[in-house]
N, C-alpha and C positions, 0 to 999 in steps of 0.2 A: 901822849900817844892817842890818837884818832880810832874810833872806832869802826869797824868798815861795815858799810850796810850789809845787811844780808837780805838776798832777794825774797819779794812776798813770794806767800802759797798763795800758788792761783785759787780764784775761786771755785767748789767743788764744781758747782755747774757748767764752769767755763770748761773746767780739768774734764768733767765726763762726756762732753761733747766731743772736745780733741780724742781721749781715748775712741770713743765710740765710732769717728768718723777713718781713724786708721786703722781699727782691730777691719772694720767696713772694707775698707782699703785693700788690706792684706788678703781676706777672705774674697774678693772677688779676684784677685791676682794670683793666687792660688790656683782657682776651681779655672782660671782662663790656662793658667798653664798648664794643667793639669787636662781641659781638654783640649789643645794644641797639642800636647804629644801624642794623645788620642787620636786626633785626625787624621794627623800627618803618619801615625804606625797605621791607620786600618788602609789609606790612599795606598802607603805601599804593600800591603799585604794585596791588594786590587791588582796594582801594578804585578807582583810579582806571579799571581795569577793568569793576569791577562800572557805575561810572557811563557807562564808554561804552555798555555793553551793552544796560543799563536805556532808555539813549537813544534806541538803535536798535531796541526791543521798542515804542516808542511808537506802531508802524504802519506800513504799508507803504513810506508815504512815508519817515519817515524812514533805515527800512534803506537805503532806495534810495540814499540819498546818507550813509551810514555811514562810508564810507571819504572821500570830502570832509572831514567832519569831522573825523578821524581828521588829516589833513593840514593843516587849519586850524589845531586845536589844537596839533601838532605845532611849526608855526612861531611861534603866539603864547605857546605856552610856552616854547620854545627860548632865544626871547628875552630873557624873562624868568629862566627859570630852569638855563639853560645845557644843555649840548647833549642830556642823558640823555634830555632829553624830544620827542625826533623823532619824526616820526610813525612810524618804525620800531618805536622802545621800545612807543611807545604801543600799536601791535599788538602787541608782546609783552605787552603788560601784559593788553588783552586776553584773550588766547589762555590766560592766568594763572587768569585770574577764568574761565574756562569748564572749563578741565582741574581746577580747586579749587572745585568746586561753594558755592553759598552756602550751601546747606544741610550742607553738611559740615562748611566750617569755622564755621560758626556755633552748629551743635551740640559741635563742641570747643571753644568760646568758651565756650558756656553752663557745661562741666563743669566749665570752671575758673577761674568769673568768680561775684561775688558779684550781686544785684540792681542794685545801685549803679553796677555796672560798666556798665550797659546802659542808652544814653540814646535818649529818643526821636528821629528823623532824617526830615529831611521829602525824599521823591525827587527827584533832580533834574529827575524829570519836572514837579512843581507847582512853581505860583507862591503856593500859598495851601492851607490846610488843608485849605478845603472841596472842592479838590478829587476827584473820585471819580476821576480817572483814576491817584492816587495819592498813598492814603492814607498815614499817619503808621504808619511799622514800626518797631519796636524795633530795634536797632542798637547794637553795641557803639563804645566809644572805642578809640580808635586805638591807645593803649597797652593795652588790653584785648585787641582783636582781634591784637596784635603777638604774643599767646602762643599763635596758633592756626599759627604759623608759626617752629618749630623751628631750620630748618635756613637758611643765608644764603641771599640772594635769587641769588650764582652758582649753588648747587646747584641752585635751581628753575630756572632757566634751563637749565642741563644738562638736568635730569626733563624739561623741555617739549620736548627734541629727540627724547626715545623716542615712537612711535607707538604701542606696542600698549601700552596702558592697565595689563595684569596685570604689567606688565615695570618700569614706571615706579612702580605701587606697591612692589615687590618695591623696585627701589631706594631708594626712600625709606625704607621699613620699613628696608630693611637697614643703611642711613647712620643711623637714628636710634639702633638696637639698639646697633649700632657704635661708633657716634662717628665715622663715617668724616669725613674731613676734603676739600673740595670736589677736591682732587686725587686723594682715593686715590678718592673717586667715578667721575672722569671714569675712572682708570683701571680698575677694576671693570666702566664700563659697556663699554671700548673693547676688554675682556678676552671683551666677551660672557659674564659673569661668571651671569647668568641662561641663558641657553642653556643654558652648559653646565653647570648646576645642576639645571636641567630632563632633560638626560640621563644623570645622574651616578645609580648605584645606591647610592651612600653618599653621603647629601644630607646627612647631618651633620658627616661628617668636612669634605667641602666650604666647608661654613657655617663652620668653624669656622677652617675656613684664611683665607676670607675676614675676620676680624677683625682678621689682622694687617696689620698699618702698615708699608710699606717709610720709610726716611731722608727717600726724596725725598715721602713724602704730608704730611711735617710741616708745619705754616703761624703762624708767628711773629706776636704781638698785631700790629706792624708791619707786616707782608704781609696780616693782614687789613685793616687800617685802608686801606694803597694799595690795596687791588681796586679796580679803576677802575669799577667799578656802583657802588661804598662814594664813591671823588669826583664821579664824576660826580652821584650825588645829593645830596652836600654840595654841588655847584659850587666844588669848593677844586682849584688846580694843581696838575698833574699832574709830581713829578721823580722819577726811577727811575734808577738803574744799576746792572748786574749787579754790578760790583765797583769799587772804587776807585781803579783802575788803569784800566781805561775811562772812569771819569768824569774822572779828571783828562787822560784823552790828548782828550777830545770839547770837554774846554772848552779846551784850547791848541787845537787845528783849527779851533773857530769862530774863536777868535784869528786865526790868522793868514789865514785866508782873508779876514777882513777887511779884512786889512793887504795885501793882494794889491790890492787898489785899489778903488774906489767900484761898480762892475761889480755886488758881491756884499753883498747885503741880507737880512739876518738876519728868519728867521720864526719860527723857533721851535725849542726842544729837547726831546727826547723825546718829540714828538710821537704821539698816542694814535690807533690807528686799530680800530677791528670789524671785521670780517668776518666774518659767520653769528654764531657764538658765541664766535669765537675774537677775540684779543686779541694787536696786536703795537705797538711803538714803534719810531718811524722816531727814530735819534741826533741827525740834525740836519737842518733844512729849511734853504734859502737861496733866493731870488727872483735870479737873472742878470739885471740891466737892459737886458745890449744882446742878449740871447738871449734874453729876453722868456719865459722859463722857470723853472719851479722846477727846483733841483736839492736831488734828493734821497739823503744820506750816512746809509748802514749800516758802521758800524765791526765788527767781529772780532777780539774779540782772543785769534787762529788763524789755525792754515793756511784759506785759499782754497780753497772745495770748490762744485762744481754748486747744491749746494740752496743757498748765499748767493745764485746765481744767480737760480733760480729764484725766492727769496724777494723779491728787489729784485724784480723784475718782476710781482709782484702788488701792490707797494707801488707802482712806477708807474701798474699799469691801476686801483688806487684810486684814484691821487693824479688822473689823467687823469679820473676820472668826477667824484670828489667835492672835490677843492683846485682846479682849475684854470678860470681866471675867461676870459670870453668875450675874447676878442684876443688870445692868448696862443699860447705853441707848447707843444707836446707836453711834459712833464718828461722831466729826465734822472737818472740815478741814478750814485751813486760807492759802489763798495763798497772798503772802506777795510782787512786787514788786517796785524795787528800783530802777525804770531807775530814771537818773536823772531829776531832774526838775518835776515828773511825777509821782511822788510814789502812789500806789495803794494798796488796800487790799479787798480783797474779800471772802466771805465765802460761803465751799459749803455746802448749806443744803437740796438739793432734794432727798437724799437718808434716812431722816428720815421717821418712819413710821406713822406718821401722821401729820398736818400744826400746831394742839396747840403745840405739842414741838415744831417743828419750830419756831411760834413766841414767844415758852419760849426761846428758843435759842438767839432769836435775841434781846429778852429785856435782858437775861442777861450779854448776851458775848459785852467785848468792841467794842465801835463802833468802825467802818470803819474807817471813816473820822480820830477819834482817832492813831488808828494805823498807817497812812497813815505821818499821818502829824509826827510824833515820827518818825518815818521810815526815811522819808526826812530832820528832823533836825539831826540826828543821822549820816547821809551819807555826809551831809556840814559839820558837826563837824572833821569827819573823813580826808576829803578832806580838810580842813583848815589849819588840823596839818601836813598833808603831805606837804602842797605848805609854809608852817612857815619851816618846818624843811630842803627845799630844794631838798625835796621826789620829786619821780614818783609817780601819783597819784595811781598806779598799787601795792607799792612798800608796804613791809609788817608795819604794823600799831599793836601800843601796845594794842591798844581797847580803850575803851571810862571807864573812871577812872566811 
């Protein structure tokens, strides 16, 4: 009987080049696709600007009722096409197509678009050609017009909260020059990074310090794909955890508060909320049947400090404006953490309207100490099986069976 060869191991060198030249590979295929959806979501958000605009130039009449529509479409797209399209966004989108002149980006369309590129488009003010109220414009395609817009549609979002116009080009210019990445932007602009460029006597030494990149401005093909303007314009779910070691403590707590009795009705995890521009994730929602409330759970995994505080109680006064359905009572909030050795849980209840539900609140909802101590066995069970299996205690965990 023959022996059958077995193939050599390639050499390490040879092996580390192939690895090195596809990880190479991947990572630029990514961050391309990842700005291609980019593009092509901020062109249409332009587009769908420019059409409300267009709409509202149709006459007096229909300025007048500009914002009606604006709230009309807002719900009848919503519908449709998932939350991105509120009449909120939709005034941002707006406010896009006006601070991004049509003549502007249409002339950096033309620069770098062949004939081809450029398809006739009938206004959404006509119903028909002949109309004179509006003619037939030349208009680029959408993947055409997508190259008239560089940077992701977070950064223009950011640009549209400067006011003064010579500030907001300066950033832009500067992010392009750059490469800044939508974090090292925000921080640049929070730097007042123009001010003080404006009163610096070495504007070039300035300039040049501004190029550089701190750790935290880096943004992984990954973190761009999750920007939540990146799903929400896909309409794809939203999952996110800081680390592996909160995700697996948030999915053992829905657990067991489940198993805590029928009372507690699961809404949703990582819940995605706006505010202005800013972006947060509530851990976990829950609906109390006999409390007729949401309760709302922020985990920590850390000491307990004021600004969780603080931070739960803006996640209330949203939940209270924009989750809570007519017959219901006020939401409650559980801030949940998990330093080690030290787990805590605390509820905020000063935002109800008056102290008997409060202390209906607090007789019905699990206690603290309860929570506290589930929390901390949960978090040694975790750390167990990482230091049994040879883990980093950092290192991803299957969850708690």
């Amino acid at each position: 009987m023959t022996e059958r060869n077995t193939p050599a191991i390639p050499d390490q060198a040879h092996y580390a080049a192939v690895h090195g030249d596809i990880v190479a590979l991947l990572e630029t295929a990514r961050r391309t696709a990842a700005r291609s959806v980019n593009a092509l979501m901020t062109a249409a958000y332009w587009e769908i600007g420019r059409r409300i605009v267009e709409f509202e130039q149709g006459g007096q009449e229909r300025a007048a009722y500009g914002e009606a529509l604006i709230k009309r479409l807002g719900a009848d797209l919503s519908s449709q096409f998932g939350r991105g399209f509120g009449w909120r966004n939709l005034t941002q989108m707006r406010a896009f197509h006006l601070a991004w002149s049509a003549d502007q980006i249409l002339q950096t369309v033309s620069a770098k678009s062949s004939v081809g590129d450029i398809l006739p488009m009938v206004s959404v003010n006509s119903s028909s050609t002949t109309n004179s109220e509006s003619p037939l414009r030349n208009l680029p395609t959408l993947p055409t017009l997508a190259q008239a817009f560089p940077l992701p549609w977070s950064a223009y979002v950011r640009l549209l909260s400067i006011k003064n116009p010579q500030a907001r080009t300066f950033y832009e210019t500067e992010a392009l020059r750059c490469g800044w990445s939508v974090r090292q932007l925000d921080r640049q602009i929070n730097s007042q990074f123009y001010e003080r460029i404006a009163l610096s006597h070495n504007k070039a030494v300035m300039l040049e310090k501004g190029e550089l990149a701190e750790l935290s401005d880096a943004l992984t093909p990954e973190q761009a794909i999750k920007d939540p303007f990146v799903l929400e314009f896909l309409n794809l779910k939203d999952e996110y955890s800081e680390s592996d070691l909160e995700d697996a403590l948030i999915r053992h707590l829905a657990d067991f508060l489940l198993e805590l009795g029928d009372d507690f009705a699961f809404v949703g995890r990582q819940r995605r909320l706006r505010i202005d521009d800013n972006w947060f994730r509530v851990d976990l929602l829950f609906f109390h049947r006999r409390l007729k409330c949401l309760l709302v759970i922020d985990l920590k995994v850390g000491k307990f400090s004021y600004a969780d505080a603080g931070q739960m109680h803006l996640y209330l006064n949203y939940a209270r404006e924009h989750w809570m359905k007519s017959g219901e009572n006020p939401p409650v909030g559980l801030i949940l953490c998990a330093q080690k050795g030290a787990a805590e849980a605390h509820y905020a209840l000063e935002g109800l309207s008056n102290k008997v539900l409060a202390a209906e609140y607090q007789t019905v909802l699990p206690d603290e100490k309860l929570l506290a101590e589930e929390l901390d066995k949960t978090r040694q069970e975790l750390e167990a099986r990482r230091i049994a299996r040879g883990g980093d205690v950092e290192s991803r965990d299957e969850g708690v069976a």
